[in-house]
C-alpha positions as CSV (number, residue, x, y, z in Angstrom):
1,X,0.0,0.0,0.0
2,X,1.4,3.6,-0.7
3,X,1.9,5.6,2.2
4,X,3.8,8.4,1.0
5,X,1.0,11.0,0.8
6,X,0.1,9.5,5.3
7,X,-0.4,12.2,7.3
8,X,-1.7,12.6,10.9
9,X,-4.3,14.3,12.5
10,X,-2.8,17.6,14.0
11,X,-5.7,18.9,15.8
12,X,-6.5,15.4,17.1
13,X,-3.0,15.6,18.4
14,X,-3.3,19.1,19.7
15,X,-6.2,18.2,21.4
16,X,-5.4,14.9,23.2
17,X,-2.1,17.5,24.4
18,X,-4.9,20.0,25.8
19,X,-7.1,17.0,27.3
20,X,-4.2,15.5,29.0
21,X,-2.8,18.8,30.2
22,X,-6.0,19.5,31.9
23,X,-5.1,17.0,35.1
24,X,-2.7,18.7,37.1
25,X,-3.5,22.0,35.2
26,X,-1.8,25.4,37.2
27,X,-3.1,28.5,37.3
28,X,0.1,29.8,35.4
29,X,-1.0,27.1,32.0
30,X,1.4,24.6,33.4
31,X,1.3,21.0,34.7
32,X,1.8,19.4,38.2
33,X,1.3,15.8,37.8
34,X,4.3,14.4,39.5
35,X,4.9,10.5,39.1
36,X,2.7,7.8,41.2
37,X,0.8,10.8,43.0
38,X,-3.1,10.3,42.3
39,X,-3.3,13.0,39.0
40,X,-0.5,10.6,37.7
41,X,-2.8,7.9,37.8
42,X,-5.8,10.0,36.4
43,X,-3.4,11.1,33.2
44,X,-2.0,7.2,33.0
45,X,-6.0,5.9,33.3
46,X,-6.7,8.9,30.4
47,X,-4.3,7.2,28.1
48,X,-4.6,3.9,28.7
49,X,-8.4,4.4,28.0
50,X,-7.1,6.5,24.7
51,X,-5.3,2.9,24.0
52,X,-8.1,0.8,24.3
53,X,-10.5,2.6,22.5
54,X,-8.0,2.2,19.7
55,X,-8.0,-1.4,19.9
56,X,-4.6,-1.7,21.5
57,X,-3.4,-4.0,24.0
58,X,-2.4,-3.2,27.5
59,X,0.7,-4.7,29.3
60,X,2.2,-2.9,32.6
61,X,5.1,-4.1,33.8
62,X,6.9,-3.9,37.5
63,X,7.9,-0.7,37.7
64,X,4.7,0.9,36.2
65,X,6.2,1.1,32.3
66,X,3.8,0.8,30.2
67,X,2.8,-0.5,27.0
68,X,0.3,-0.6,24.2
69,X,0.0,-2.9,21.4
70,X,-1.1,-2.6,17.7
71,X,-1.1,-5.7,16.8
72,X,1.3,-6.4,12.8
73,X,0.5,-9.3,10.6
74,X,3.7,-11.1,12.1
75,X,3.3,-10.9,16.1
76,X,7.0,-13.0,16.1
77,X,8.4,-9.9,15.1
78,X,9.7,-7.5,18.1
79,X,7.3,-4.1,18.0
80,X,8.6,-1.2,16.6
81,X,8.2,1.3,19.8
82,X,7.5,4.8,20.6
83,X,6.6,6.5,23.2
84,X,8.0,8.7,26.0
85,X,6.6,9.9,29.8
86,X,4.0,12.0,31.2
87,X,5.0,12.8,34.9
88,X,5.8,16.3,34.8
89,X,8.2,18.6,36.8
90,X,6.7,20.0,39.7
91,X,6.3,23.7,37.6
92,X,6.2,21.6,34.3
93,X,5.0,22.5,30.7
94,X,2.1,20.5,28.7
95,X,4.5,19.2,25.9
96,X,7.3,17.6,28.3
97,X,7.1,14.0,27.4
98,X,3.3,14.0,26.8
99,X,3.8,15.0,23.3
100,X,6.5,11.7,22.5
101,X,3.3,9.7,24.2
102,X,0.7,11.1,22.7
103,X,2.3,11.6,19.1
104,X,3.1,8.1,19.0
105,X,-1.0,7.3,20.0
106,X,-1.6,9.8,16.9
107,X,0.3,7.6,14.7
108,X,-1.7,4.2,16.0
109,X,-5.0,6.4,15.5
110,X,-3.8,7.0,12.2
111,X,-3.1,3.9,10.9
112,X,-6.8,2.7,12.6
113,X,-8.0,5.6,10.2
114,X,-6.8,4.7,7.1
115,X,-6.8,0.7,8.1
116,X,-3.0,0.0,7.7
117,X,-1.6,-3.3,8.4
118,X,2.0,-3.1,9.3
119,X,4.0,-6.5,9.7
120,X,5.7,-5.7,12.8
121,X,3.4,-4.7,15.6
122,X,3.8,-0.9,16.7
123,X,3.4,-0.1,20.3
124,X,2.9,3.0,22.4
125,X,4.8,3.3,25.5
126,X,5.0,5.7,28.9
127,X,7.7,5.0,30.9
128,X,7.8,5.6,34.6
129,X,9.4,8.4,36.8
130,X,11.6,10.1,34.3
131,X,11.6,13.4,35.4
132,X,12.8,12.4,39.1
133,X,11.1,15.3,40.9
134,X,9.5,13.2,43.6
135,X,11.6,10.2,43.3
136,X,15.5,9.1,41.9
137,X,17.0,8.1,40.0
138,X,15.7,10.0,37.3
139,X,15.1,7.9,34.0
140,X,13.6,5.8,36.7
141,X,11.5,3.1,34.2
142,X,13.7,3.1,31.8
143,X,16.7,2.3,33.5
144,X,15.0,-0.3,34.9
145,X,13.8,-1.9,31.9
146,X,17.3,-1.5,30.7
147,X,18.8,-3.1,33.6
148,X,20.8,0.1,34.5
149,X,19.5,0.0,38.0
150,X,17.7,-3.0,39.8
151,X,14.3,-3.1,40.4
152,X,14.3,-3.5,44.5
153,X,16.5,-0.3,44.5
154,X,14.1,1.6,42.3
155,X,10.7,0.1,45.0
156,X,13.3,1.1,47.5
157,X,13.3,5.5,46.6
158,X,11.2,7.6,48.3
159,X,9.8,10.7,48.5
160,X,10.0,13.9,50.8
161,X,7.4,11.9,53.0
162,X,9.0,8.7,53.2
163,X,6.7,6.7,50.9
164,X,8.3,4.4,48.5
165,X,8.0,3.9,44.8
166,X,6.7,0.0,45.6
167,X,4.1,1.1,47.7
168,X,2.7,4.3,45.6
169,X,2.4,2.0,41.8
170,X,0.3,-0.3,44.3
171,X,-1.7,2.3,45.3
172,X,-2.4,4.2,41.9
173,X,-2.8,0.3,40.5
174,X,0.0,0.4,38.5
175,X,2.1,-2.2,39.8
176,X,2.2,-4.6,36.9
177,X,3.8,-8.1,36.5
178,X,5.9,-8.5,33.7
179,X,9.4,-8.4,34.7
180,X,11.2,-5.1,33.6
181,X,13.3,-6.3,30.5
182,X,11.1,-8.9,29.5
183,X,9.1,-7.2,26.6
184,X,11.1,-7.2,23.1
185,X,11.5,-4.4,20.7
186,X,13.0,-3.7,17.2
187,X,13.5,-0.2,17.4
188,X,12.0,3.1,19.5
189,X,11.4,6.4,18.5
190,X,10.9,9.2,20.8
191,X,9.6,12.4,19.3
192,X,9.8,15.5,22.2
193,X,9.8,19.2,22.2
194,X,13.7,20.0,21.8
195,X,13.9,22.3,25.6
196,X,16.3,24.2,23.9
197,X,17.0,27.4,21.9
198,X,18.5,26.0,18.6
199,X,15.8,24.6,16.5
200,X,13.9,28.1,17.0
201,X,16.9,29.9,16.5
202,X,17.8,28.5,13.5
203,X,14.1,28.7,11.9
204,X,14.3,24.8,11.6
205,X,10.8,22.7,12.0
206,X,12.4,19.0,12.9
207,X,15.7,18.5,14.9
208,X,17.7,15.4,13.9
209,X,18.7,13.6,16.8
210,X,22.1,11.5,16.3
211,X,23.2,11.4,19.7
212,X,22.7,12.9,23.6
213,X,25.4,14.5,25.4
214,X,27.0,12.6,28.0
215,X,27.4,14.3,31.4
216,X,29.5,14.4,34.4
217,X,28.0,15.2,38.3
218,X,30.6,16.6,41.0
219,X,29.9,17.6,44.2
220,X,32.6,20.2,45.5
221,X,33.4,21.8,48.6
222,X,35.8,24.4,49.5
223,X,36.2,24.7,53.5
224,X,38.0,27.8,54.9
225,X,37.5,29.5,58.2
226,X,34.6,32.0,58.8
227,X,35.5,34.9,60.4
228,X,34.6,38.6,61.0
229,X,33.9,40.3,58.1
230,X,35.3,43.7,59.5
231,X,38.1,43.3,62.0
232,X,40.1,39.9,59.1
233,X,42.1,41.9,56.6
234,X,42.0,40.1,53.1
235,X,45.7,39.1,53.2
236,X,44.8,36.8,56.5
237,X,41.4,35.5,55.1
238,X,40.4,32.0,54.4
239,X,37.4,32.7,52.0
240,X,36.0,29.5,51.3
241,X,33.3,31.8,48.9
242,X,36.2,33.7,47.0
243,X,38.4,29.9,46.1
244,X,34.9,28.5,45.0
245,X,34.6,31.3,42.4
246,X,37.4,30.9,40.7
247,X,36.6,26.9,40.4
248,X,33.1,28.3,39.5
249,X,34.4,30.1,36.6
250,X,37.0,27.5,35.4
251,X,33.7,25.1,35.0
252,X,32.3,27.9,32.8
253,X,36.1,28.7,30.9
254,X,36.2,24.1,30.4
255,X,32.5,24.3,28.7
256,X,33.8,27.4,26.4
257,X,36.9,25.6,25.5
258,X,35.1,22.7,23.7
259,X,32.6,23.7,21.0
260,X,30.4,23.3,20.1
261,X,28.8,20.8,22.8
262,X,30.8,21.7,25.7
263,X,28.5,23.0,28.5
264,X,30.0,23.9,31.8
265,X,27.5,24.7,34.7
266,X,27.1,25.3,38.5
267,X,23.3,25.4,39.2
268,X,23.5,25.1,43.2
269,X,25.5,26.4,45.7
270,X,24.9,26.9,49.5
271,X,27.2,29.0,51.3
272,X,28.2,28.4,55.2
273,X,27.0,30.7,57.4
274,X,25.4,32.5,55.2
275,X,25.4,35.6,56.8
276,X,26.2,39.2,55.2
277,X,29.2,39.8,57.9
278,X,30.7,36.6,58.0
279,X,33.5,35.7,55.5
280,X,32.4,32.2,54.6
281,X,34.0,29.2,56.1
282,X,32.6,26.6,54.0
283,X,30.6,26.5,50.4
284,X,29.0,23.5,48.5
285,X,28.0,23.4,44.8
286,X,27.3,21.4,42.3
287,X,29.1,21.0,38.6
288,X,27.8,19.7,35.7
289,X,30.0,18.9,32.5
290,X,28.4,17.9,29.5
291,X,29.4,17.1,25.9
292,X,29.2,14.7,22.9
293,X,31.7,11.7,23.6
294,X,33.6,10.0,26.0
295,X,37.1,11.3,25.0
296,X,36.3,15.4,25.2
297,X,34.1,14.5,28.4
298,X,36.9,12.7,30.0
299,X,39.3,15.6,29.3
300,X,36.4,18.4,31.2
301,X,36.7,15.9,33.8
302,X,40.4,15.7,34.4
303,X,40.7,19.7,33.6
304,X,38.2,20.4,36.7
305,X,39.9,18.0,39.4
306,X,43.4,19.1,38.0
307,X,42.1,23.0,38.4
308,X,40.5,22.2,41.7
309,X,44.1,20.8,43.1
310,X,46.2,23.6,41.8
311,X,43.8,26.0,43.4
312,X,44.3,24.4,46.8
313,X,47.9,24.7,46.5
314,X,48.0,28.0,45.7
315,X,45.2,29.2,48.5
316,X,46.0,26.2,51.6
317,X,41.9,26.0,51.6
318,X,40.6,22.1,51.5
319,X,38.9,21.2,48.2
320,X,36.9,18.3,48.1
321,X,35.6,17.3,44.4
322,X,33.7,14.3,44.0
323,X,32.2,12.7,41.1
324,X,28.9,12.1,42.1
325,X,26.8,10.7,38.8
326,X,27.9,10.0,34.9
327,X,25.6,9.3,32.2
328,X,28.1,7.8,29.5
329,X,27.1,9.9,26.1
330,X,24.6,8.1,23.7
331,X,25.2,7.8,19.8
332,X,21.7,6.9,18.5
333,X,21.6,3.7,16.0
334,X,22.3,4.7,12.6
335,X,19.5,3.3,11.0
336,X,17.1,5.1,13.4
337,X,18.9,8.1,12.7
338,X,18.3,7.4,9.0
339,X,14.9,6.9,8.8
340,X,14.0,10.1,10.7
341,X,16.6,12.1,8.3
342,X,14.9,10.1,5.3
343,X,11.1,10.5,6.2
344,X,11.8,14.5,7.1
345,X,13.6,14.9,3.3
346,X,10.5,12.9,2.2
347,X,7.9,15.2,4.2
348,X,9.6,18.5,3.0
349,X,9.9,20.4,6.8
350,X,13.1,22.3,7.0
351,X,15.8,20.3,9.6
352,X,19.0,20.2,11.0
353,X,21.0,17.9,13.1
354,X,20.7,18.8,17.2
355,X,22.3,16.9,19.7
356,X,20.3,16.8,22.5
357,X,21.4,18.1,25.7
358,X,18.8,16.4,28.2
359,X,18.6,13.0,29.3
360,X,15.4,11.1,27.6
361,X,14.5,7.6,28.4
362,X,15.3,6.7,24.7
363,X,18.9,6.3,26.2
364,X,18.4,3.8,28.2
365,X,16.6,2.3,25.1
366,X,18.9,2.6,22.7
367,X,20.6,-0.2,25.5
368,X,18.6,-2.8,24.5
369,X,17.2,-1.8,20.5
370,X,18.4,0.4,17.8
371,X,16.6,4.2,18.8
372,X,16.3,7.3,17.4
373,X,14.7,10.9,18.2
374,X,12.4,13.6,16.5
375,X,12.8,17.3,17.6
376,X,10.4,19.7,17.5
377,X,11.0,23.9,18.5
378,X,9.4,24.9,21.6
379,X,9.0,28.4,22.3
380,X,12.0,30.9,23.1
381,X,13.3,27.2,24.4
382,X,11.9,27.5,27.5
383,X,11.0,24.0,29.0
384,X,10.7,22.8,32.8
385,X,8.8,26.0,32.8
386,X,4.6,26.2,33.3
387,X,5.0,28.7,30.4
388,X,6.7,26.4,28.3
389,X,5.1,25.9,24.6
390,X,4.9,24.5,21.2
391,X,3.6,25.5,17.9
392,X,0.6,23.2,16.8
393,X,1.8,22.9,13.4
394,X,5.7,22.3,15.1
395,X,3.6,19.0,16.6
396,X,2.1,17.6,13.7
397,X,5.0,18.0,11.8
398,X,7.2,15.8,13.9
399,X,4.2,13.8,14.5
400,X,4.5,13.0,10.9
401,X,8.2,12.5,10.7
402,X,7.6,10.2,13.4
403,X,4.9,8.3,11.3
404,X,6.7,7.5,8.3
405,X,9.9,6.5,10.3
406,X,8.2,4.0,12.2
407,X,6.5,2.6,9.0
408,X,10.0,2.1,7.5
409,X,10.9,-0.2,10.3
410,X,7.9,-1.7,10.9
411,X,7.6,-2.3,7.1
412,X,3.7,-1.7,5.9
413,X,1.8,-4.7,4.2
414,X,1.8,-4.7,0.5
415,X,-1.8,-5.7,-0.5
């Protein structure tokens, strides 16, 4: 059957987006639904009942991942997958992983629509967790499924409150049986608003994905010796603020010196006492180091420790840096790559490549079966953000793109 001239239902799409977006709605346009809290179930029942009412099979697993299945005309074959999550940062946006779930349900719908038969089945999928607001790790369903974590430490996170992950998929009926793992697939596709500046910047509709940045955690702390802010002269200080600084900016100079996917970042610092006339005896922060493969990664990371040990030579303040997580980077399969490059040419959208910056769960995917992703610009590239937002048409076009890349690997039926 020719499927060249396919294409989805955009205001179907945009509205399943609305619908959704309407549990855990804020009074700013945003989302709260954060994962196994009772809205999560009420967005998780919406789509499942989306699923069945397109004739799709239901399978949860044990840590909540779900999936649903369009049957193909060979069931031996491993389903072509896409999908993504719908928990939502705690001041999150509507498009945030809903529009990766929801796309991919457009695409089913579609096919029910025009009554395609695909050879391999194509299933939806909503992972659990991956935004980590209420529970770590982040990634949480998807690393399990991957085998990146195990599944009693995952049951074993809690929240602020105490209560564990085991106890609240019981309790929102999402605490399936199929062991994490255990569910085959040929490929995934994850289409997802980009949450960054580029795509917009560069007037581009669909962002090739070919890979997502690696990154590097570090905890650091400098400890001096508060003191009196008036009666210490600066030659007999130990500023532990003033030697953080001057780490905090080599982090910063390290992202600069390796375009153009270094990043360099301190997003947290807490200061000890914290008081406007004490010179600070102690500071904590975070780094984050982030760029495309292993080798320029590896060289941030031995720049940083090497700049933190000459600093505390040269000042006789303690320095403390300690790698705290690493997320290896992720080259996405070629062949994925490929058919989203191939059915973008095919569609006509304007597109460049974009390496993604965030973590996605189609990481831990790309573990187990070739993956691939679909950009789409979101708006001023604000994301994590109640304001954040998408252009319908944006939607539907990667929607599409999505659409005819999973029909190359799921390979339609010829009548």
């Amino acid at each position: 059957m020719q499927t060249d001239a396919l294409r989805i239902n955009g205001s179907r799409l945009w509205s399943a987006i609305m619908e959704l977006a309407q549990i855990g709605a804020t009074a700013k346009g945003g989302v709260k639904r954060l994962a196994l809290t009772e809205l999560d179930k009420q967005g998780r029942d919406l789509v499942v009942g989306w699923g069945k009412q397109a004739g799709l099979s239901i399978t949860v697993d044990q840590i909540g991942n779900v999936f649903m299945r369009r049957e193909g005309t060979n069931p031996a074959l491993p389903p072509i997958v896409s999908g993504s999550h719908i928990d939502t940062q705690p001041t999150g946006g509507k498009f945030d992983g809903n529009y990766g779930v929801l796309a991919a349900l457009e695409v089913v719908r579609t096919l029910n629509d025009h009554k395609i038969l695909t050879e391999a089945p194509i299933e939806v999928a909503f992972w659990t967790n991956e935004e980590g607001s209420r529970f770590v790790p982040v990634m949480m369903g998807s690393g399990v499924f991957c085998g990146a974590f195990s599944l009693d430490t995952a049951y074993a996170a809690c929240d602020t409150e105490g209560k564990n992950v085991k106890d609240e998929l019981q309790g929102i009926g999402y605490l399936g049986r199929q062991v994490p793992g255990n569910h085959p697939i040929g490929a995934y596709f994850e289409a997802h608003i980009e949450q960054g500046p580029v795509l917009e910047d560069a007037d581009k509709v669909i962002g090739v994905v070919p890979a997502v940045m690696g990154l590097s955690w570090y905890d650091c702390v400098v400890t001096g010796m508060e003191a009196h802010a008036g009666p210490t002269p600066m030659h007999l200080r130990k500023d532990a603020l003033q030697v953080a600084t001057k780490i905090m900016q080599e982090v910063v100079n390290i992202g600069n010196r390796y375009p153009p996917y270094g990043r360099g970042t301190v997003g947290m610092v807490q200061v000890f006492p914290n008081s406007r006339n004490v010179i600070p005896g102690e500071v904590k922060f975070s780094i984050d180091l982030r760029n495309i493969n292993d080798e320029l990664l590896n060289k941030m990371h031995e720049e940083i420790l090497a700049f933190a040990e000459k600093i505390a030579v040269e000042t006789g303040l303690k320095i403390h840096t300690e790698r705290v997580s690493y997320y290896p980077p992720c080259p996405f399969h070629p062949e994925c790559v490929d058919a989203v490059r191939s059915a973008t040419a095919k569609l006509g959208y304007s597109n460049m490549d974009v390496v993604s910056g965030a973590g996605h769960d189609a990481i831990y995917a790309a573990r187990l079966a070739p993956a691939g992703m679909i950009f789409v610009p979101c708006k001023d590239g604000i994301s994590h953000n109640e304001i954040e937002d998408a252009r319908a048409d944006h939607l539907e076009a990667g929607c599409n793109v999505l659409l005819h890349a999973m029909l190359e690997r799921a390979k339609v039926l010829v009548n």
